[in-house]
FINULO-557602 format. One record per residue (C-alpha): x, y, z; residue number from 1; residue in one letter. Coordinates in Angstrom, 1 decimal, decimal comma. Layout:
BEGIN
TITI	X	Y	Z	NUM	A
...
END
This chain:
BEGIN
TITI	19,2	7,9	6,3	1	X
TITI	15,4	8,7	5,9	2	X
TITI	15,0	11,1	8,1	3	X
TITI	14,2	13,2	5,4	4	X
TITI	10,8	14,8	6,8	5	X
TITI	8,9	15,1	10,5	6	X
TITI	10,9	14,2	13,6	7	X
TITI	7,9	12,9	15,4	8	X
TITI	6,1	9,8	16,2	9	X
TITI	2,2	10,3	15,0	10	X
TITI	0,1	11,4	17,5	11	X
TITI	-3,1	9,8	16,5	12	X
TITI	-5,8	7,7	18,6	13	X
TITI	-9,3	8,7	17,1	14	X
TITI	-10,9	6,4	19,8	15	X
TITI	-9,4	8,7	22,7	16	X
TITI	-9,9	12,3	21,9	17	X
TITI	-12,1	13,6	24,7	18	X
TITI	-11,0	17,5	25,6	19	X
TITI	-9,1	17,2	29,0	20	X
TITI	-7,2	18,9	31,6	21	X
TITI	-4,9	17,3	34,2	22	X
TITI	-1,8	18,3	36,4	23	X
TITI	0,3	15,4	36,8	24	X
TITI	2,6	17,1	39,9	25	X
TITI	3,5	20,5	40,7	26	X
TITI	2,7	23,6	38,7	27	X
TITI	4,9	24,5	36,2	28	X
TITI	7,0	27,9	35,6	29	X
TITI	9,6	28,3	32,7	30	X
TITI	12,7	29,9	32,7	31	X
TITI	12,3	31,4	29,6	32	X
TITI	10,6	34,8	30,3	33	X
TITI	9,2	35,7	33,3	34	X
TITI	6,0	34,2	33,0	35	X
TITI	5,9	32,3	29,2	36	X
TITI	4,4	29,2	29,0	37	X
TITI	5,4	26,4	26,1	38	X
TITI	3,0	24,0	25,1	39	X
TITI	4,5	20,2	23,2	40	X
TITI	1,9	19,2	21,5	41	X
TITI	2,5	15,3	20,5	42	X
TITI	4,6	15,1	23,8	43	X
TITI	4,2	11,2	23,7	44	X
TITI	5,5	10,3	20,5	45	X
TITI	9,2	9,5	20,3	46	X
TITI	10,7	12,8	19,4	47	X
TITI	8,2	14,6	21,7	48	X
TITI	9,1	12,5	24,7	49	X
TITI	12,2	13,6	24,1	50	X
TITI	11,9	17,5	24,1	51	X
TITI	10,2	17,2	27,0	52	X
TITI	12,6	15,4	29,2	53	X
TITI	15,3	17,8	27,9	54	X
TITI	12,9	20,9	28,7	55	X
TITI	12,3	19,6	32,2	56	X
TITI	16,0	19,1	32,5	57	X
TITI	16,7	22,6	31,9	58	X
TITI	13,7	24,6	34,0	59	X
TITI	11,6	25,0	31,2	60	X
TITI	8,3	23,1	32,4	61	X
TITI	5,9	22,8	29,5	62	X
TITI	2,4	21,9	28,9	63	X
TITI	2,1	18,1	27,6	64	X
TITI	-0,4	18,1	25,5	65	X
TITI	-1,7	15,4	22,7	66	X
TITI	-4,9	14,0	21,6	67	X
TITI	-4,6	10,8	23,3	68	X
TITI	-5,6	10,8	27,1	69	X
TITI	-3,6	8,1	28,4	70	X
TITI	-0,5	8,4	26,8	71	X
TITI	-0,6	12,4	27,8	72	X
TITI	-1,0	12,1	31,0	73	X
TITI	1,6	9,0	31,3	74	X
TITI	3,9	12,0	30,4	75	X
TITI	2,8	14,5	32,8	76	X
TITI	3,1	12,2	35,3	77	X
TITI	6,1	11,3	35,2	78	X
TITI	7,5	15,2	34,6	79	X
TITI	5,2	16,6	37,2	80	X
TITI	3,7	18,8	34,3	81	X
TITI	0,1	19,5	33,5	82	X
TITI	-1,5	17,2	30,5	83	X
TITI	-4,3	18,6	28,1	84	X
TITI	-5,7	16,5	25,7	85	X
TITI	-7,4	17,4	22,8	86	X
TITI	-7,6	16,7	18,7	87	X
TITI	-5,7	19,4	16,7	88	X
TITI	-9,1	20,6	15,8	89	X
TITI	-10,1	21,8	18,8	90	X
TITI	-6,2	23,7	19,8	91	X
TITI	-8,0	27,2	20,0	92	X
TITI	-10,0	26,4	23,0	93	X
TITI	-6,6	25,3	24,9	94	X
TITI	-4,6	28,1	23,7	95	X
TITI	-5,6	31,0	25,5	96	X
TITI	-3,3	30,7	28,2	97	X
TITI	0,0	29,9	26,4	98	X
TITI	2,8	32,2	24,7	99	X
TITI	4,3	29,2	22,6	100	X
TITI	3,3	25,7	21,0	101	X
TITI	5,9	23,6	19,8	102	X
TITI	3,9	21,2	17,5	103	X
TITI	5,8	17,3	17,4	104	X
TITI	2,6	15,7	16,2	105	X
TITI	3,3	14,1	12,7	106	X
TITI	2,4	14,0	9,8	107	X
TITI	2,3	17,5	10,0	108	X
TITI	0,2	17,7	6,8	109	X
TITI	-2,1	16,6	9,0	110	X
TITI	-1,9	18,8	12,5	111	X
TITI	0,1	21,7	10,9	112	X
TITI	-2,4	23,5	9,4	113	X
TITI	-5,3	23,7	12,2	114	X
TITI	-2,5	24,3	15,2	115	X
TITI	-1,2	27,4	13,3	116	X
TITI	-4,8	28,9	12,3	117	X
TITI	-5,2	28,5	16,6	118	X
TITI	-2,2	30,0	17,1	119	X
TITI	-3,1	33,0	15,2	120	X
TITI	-6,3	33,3	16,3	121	X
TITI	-5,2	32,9	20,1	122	X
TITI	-2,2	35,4	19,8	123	X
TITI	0,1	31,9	20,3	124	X
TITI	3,4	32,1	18,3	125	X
TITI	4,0	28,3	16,5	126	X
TITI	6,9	25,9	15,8	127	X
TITI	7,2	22,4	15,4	128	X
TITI	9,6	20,0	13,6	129	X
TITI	8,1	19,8	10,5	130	X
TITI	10,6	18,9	7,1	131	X
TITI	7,0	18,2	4,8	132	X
TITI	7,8	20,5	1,8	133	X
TITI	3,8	21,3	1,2	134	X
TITI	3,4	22,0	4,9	135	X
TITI	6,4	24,8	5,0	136	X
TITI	4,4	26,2	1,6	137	X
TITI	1,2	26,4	3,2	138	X
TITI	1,7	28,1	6,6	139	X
TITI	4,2	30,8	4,5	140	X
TITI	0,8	31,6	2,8	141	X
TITI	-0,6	32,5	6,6	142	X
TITI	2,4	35,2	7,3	143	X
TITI	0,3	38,1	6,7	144	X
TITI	-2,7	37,2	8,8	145	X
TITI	0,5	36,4	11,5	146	X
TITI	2,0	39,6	11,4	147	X
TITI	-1,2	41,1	11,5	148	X
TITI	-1,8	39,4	15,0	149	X
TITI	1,9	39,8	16,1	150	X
TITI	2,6	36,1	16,1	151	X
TITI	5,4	33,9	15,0	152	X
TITI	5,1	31,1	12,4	153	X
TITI	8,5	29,5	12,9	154	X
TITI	7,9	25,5	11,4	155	X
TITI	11,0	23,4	10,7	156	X
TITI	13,1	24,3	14,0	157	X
TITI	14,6	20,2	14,3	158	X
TITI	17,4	18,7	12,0	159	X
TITI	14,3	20,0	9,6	160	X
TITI	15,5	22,2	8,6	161	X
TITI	17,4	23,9	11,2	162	X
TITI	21,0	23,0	10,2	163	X
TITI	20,2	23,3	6,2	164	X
TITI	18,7	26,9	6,7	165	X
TITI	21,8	27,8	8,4	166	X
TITI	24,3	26,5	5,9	167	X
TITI	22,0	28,1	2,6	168	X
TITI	22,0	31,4	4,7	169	X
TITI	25,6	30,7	5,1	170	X
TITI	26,3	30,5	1,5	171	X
TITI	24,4	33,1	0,8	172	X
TITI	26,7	35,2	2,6	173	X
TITI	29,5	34,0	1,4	174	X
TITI	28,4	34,0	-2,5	175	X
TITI	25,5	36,9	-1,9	176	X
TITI	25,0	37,0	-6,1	177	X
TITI	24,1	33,1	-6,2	178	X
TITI	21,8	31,5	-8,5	179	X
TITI	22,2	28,0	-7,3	180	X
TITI	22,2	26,2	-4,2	181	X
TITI	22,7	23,0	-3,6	182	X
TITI	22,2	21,5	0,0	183	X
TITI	23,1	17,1	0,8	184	X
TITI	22,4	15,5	3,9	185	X
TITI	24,1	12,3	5,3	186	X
TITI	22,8	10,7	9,3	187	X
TITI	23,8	8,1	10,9	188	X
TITI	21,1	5,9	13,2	189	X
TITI	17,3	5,2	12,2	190	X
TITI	14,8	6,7	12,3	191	X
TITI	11,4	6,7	14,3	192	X
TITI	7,7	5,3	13,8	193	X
TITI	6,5	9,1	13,0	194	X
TITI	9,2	9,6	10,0	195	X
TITI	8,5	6,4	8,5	196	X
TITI	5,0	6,9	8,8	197	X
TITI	5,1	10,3	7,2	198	X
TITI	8,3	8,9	4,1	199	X
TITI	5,8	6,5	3,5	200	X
TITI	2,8	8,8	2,7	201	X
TITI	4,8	11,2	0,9	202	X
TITI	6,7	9,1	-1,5	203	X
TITI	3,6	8,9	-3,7	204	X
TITI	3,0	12,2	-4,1	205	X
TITI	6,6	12,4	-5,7	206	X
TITI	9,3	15,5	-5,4	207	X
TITI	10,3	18,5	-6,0	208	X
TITI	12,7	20,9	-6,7	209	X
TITI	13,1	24,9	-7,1	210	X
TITI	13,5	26,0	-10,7	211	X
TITI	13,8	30,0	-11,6	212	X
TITI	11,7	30,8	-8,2	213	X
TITI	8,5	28,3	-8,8	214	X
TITI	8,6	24,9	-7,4	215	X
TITI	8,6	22,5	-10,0	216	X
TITI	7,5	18,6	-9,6	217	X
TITI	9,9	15,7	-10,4	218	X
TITI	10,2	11,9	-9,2	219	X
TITI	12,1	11,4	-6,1	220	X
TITI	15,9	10,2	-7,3	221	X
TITI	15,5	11,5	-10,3	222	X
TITI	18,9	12,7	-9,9	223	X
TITI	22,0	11,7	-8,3	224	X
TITI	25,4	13,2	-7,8	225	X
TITI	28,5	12,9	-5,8	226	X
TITI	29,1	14,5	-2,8	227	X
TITI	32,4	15,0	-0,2	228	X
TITI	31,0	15,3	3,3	229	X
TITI	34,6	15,4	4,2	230	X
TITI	34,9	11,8	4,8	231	X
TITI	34,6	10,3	1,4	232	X
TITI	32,7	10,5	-1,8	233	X
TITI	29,0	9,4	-1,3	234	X
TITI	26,5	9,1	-4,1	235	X
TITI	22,8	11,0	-3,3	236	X
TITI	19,8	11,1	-4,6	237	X
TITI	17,6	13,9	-5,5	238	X
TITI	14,7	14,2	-2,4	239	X
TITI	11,5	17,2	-1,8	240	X
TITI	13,0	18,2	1,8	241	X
TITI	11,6	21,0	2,9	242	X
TITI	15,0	23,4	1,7	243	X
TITI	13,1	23,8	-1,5	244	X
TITI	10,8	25,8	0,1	245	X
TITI	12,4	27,2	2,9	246	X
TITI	15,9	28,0	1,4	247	X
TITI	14,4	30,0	-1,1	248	X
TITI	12,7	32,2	1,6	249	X
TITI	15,7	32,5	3,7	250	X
TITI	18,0	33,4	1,1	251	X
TITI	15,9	34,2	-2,6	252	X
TITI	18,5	32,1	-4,2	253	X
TITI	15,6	30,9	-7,0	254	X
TITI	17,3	27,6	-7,9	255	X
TITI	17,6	24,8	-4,8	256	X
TITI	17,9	21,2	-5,1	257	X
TITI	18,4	19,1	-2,0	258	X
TITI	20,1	15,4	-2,2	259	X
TITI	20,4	13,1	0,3	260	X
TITI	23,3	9,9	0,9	261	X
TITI	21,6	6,3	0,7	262	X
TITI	23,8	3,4	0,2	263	X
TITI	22,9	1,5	-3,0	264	X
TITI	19,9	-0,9	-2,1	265	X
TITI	18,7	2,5	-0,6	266	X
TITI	18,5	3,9	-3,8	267	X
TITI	17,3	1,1	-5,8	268	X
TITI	14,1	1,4	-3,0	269	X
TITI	13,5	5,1	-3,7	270	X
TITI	13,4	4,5	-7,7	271	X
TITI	11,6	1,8	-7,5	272	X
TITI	8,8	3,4	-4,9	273	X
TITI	9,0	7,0	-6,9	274	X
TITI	7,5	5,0	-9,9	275	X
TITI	4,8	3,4	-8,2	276	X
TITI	3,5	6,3	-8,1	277	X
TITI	-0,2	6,9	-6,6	278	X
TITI	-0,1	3,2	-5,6	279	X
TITI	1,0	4,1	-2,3	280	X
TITI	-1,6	7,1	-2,1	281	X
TITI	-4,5	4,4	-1,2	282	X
TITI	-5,7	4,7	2,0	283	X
TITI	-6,2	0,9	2,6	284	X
TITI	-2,4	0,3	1,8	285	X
TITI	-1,3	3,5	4,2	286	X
TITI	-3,5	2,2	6,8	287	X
TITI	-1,6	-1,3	6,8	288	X
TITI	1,9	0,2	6,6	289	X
TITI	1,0	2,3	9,1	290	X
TITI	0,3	-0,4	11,3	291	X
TITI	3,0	-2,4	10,5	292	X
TITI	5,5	0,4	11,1	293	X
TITI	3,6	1,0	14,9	294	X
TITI	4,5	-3,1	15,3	295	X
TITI	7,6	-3,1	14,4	296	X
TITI	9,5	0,3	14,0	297	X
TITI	11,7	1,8	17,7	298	X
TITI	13,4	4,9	17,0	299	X
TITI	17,5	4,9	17,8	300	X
TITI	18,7	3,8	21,4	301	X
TITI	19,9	6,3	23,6	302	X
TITI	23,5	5,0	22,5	303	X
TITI	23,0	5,8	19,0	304	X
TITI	21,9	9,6	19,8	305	X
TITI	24,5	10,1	21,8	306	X
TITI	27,1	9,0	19,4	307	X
TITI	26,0	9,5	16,2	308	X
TITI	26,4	12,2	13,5	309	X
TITI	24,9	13,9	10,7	310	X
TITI	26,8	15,9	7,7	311	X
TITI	25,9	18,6	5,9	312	X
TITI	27,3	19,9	2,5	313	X
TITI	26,3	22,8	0,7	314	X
TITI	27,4	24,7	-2,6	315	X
TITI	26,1	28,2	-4,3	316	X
TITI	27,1	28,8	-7,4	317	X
TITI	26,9	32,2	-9,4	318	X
TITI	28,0	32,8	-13,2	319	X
TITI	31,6	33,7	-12,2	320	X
TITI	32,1	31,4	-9,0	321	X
TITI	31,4	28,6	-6,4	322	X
TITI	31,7	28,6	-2,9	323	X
TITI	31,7	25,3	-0,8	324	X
TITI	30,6	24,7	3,0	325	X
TITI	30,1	22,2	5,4	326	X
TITI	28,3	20,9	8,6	327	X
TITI	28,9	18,6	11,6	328	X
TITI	26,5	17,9	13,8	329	X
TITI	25,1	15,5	16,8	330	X
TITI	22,8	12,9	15,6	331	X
TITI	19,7	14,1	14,1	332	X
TITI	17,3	12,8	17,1	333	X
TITI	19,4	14,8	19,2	334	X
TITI	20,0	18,0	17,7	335	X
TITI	16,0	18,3	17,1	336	X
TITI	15,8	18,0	20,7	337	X
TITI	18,6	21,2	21,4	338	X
TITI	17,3	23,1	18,3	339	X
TITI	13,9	23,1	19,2	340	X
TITI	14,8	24,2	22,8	341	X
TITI	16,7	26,9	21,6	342	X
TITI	14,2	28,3	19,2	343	X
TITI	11,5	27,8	21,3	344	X
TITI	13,2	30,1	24,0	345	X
TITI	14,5	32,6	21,7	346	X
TITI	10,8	32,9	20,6	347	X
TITI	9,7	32,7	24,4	348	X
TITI	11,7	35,5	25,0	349	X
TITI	10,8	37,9	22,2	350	X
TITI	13,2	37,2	19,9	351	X
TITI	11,6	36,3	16,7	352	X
TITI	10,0	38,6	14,3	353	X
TITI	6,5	38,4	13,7	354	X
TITI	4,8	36,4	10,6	355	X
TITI	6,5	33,5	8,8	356	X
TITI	9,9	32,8	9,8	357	X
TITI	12,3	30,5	9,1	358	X
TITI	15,1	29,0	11,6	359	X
TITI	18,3	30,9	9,4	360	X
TITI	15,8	34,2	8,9	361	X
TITI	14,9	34,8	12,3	362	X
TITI	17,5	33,8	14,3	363	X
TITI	20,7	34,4	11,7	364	X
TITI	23,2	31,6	9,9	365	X
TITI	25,2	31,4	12,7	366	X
TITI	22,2	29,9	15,1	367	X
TITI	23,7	26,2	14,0	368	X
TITI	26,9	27,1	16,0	369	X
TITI	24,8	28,0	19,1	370	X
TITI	24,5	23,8	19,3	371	X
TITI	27,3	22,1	21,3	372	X
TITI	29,2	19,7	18,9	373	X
TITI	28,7	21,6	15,8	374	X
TITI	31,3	22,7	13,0	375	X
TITI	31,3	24,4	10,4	376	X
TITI	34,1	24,2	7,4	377	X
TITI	34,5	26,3	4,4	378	X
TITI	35,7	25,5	1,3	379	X
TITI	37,3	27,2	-1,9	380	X
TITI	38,3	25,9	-5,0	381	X
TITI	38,6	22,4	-3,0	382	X
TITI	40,8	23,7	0,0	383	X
TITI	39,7	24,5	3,7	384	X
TITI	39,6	28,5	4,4	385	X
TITI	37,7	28,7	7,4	386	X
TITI	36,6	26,5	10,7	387	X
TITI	34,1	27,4	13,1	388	X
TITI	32,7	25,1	15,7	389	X
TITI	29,4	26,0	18,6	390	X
TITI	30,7	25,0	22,4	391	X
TITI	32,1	22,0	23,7	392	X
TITI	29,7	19,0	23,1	393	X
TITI	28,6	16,6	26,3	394	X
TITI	27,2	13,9	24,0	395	X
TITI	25,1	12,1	26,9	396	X
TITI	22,8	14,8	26,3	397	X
TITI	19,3	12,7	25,1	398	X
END
């Protein structure tokens, strides 16, 4: 599916940026700590509206926060939670009281980069969803100033790239002298407004891949291979997700490549729109696809995150061998929702070293099994060796 970068509706509305503070009920308190307070930043758009009914359901009252006064405080009200409002630019003034933003405001090439200079200047550690490739690249290139000031840069903590990290890191341990990894994703459901939105503006900037250690540029679907997701064969296409920066970091393997499963009509679409080009860079023509996507784009039912799946497959390679692993998750709507809980806590709660991290570097390869419904399956030379699963799922879970 193309949910191959952010989870997040955008959270834009230029005409309603005014800096405000509101309480929409009583205060809030989290569970996570004694005293830490989470901010969700974007907490209107459709993934954010969604981590914060699941936070709420679990005693972890955040801040709402987005730059859009109306639909902010809509959300407050309805949790009971205080609202700020504000435009990305302006997060250091809001900051000062908060131990953790959790940034679902997409495209992140676009709120990423002010939210974590804030952060760091506040003493406020930062994640959000993020699976932009450029995005991962550029806050990496802020982990000294982060260390410096004891705060955490943890980006990518959804289905991007939570469940890819693990499985590299995974390999890794498995095959530790690698010097390939190769990661394919396969989702069932759609996808919301915000990941259209941000597919859409990235598809003329092209991809990438990892080549001895250096990122090196290539079409998207430039190349195609076959993959087992244990189901079947399925045909992917080469994609830039956000593995080719952060798999390298987690594990130094210095040649990824990331594919992901697209029926054929799918992948007629993606050649055809990879050689287009810079046509789709105008900002006249993102503007009107951007508007057509608000007017006609829902993100999957409640049904359809509560049943569906994603798969994972992964292979290292050294000179002398090949090792072979595999995920099964929830949906990819709703495992953004429990990973981003999860990590947010664990950082809450001290648990995450200071600077850059990523999700498989801070928190270990086996933080994927921590995520009810999950299994992981290991392979050699084609046959099953090992199966280990997280705890019992309850798919109602939004």
């Amino acid at each position: 599916m193309t949910d191959s970068e952010s989870r997040s509706d955008v959270d834009s509305d230029p005409s309603a940026n005014a800096d405000s503070e509101t309480r929409g009920g009583a205060d809030s308190e989290t569970e996570a700590g004694s005293d830490a307070r989470l901010l969700v930043y974007g907490a209107y758009g459709y993934t954010g509206r969604l981590i914060v009914e699941a936070a709420v359901e679990r005693g972890l009252d955040p801040v709402v926060a987005g730059r859009d006064v109306t639909k902010t405080r809509g959300v407050a009200t309805a949790h009971g939670l205080q609202a700020r409002t504000f435009p990305v630019e302006d997060a250091a003034a809001h900051l000062g009281d908060v131990d953790a933003v959790l940034n679902c405001a997409g495209p992140f090439a676009e709120t990423a980069d002010a939210m974590a200079d804030a952060c760091v200047e506040c003493g406020t550690h930062y994640l959000d969803i993020t699976g932009e490739l450029a995005v991962f690249e550029r806050i990496r290139r802020r982990d000294a100033d982060a260390a410096a000031a004891g705060v955490t840069l943890l980006p990518g903590v959804g289905f991007d790239v939570v469940p890819t990290d693990c499985l590299a890191a995974h390999l890794h341990r498995r095959l530790p002298d690698a010097t390939h990894l190769s990661l394919a994703l396969e989702a069932d459901g759609g996808v919301s407004p915000g990941t259209l939105k941000t597919v859409l503006s990235d598809l003329g900037s092209g991809g990438a891949v990892r080549r001895d250690g250096r990122l090196r540029h290539e079409r998207v679907g430039a190349r195609t291979r076959v993959v087992d997701f244990g189901d079947g064969l399925r045909r992917a296409v080469s994609i830039p997700w956000g593995d080719v920066s952060t798999a390298y970091h987690t594990t130094g393997i210095p040649n990824v490549d990331v594919y992901l499963s697209l029926p054929a009509n799918a992948r007629r679409a993606v050649a055809v729109s990879s050689y287009l080009g810079g046509g789709l860079d105008s900002d006249t023509l993102q503007r009107a696809l951007s508007w057509l996507v608000d007017r006609y784009v829902d993100g999957p039912d409640a049904e359809t995150r509560s049943t569906g799946e994603a798969r994972v497959w992964g292979e290292a390679r050294s000179p002398d061998d090949r090792v072979v692993s595999r995920l099964r998750t929830p949906e990819t709507y709703h495992l953004t929702v429990r990973t981003a809980l999860l990590t947010a806590t664990k950082v809450l709660d001290g648990g995450a070293p200071a600077g850059y991290q990523t999700p498989a570097g801070a928190f270990g390869p086996d933080l994927i099994l921590e995520i009810p419904g999950v299994e992981r399956v290991d392979l050699q030379n084609d046959e099953i060796v090992e199966r280990a699963s997280g705890p019992s799922a309850s798919r109602s879970v939004k």
